[in-house]
N, C-alpha and C positions, 0 to 999 in steps of 0.2 A: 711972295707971301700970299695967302689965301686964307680970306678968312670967312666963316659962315655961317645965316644968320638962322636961326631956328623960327618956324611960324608958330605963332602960336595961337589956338584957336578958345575965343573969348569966353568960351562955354567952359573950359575945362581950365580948374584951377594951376596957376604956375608952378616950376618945380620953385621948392626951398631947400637951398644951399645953405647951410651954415656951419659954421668951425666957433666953437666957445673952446675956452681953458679957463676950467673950473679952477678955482681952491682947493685945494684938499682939506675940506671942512664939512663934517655931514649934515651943516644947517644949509647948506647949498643946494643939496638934493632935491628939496622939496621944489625951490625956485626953477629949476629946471628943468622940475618935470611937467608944471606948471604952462613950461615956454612951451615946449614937445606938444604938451598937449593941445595948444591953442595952435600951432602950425597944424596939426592932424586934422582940427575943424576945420582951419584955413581952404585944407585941400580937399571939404565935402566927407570925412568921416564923422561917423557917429559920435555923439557924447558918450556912450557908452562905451565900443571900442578905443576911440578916443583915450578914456580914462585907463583902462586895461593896459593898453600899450607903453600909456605914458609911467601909470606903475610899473612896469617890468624896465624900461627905462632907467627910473629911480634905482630901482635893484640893482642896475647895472652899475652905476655910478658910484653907490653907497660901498661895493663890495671892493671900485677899485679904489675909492678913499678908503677904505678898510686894511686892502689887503697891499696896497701901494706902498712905497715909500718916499716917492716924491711930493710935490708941492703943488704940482698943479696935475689935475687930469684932463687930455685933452678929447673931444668931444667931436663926431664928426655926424650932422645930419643932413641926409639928401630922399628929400619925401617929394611927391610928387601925389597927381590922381589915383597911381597906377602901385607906386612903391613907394617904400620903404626901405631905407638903409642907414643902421646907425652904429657907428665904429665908438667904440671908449676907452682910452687908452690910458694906462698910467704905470709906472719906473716900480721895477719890480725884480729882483735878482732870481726870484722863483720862479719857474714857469709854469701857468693855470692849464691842465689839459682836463678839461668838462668832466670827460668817461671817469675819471679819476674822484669826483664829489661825489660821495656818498649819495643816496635816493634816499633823499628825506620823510617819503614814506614806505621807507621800509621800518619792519621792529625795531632796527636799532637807529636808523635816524628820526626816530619818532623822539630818541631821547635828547637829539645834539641841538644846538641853536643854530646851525648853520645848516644851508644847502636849499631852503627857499626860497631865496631871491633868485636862483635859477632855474628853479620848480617854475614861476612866472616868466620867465625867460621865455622858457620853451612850450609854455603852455598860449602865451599870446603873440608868439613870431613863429613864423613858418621855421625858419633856421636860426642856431644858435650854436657861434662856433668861436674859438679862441686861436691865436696864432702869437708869434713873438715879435718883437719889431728889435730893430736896432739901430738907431738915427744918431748922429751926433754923439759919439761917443757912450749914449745912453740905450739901457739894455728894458723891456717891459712886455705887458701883456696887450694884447688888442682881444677884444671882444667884439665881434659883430651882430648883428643883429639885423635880418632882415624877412621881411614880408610883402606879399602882393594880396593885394587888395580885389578882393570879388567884385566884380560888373556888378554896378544897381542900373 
């Protein structure tokens, strides 16, 4: 067995690892974008990007308490100096394929209520992509979300 130890240099904030499973309850969202955000300053981002990020985050969450039909959504963040990576997942029999959401500014989704909390998606992450998972006999959406962070 081998096993091995990462250096880490005391300048440069550590990565954050975390896994939540939400409720499926949209008074949640806010708490958790809340937490994202405060790990984002953790690791030397901006208040401002910071808050962007952690909104389009919210979006992500709210749409799959929305559009889920399970009970919990589970939550996967791994942020670091450098990146950004946030998975969100929740039981779903439909499959989310992005290309497929209307462009909420277009003329006609200028008239829907849906289709911008993806607008923020990919307006404040490099990538934004969906895939389907199937674990434990349970079938859903995954949402990723990731971005790298400009050198200051």
């Amino acid at each position: 067995m081998t096993s091995s130890v990462e250096q880490h240099d005391a300048r440069q904030p550590a990565l954050k690892n975390v896994r939540l499973e939400i409720a499926s309850d949209l008074a949640r969202a806010d708490e958790e974008m809340l937490v994202l955000e405060s790990m984002l300053r953790e690791v030397g981002r901006g208040e401002d990007e910071a808050f962007r990020m952690a909104l389009a985050f919210k979006e992500a969450v709210v749409n799959a308490i929305k559009y889920g039909n399970g009970s919990v959504i589970a939550v996967q963040l791994d942020i670091d100096a450098h990146h950004c990576t946030i998975s969100v997942e929740n039981e779903s029999d439909t499959p989310l394929v992005i290309q497929d959401v209307p462009d909420p500014t277009s003329p006609e989704g200028l008239e829907k209520s849906s289709g911008r909390g993806l607008l923020f998606m990919q307006a404040y992450f490099d990538e934004v992509r969906s895939e389907r998972y199937n674990r434990d006999g349970k079938q859903g959406n995954r949402v990723i979300l990731t971005k790298t962070f400009a050198e200051r």
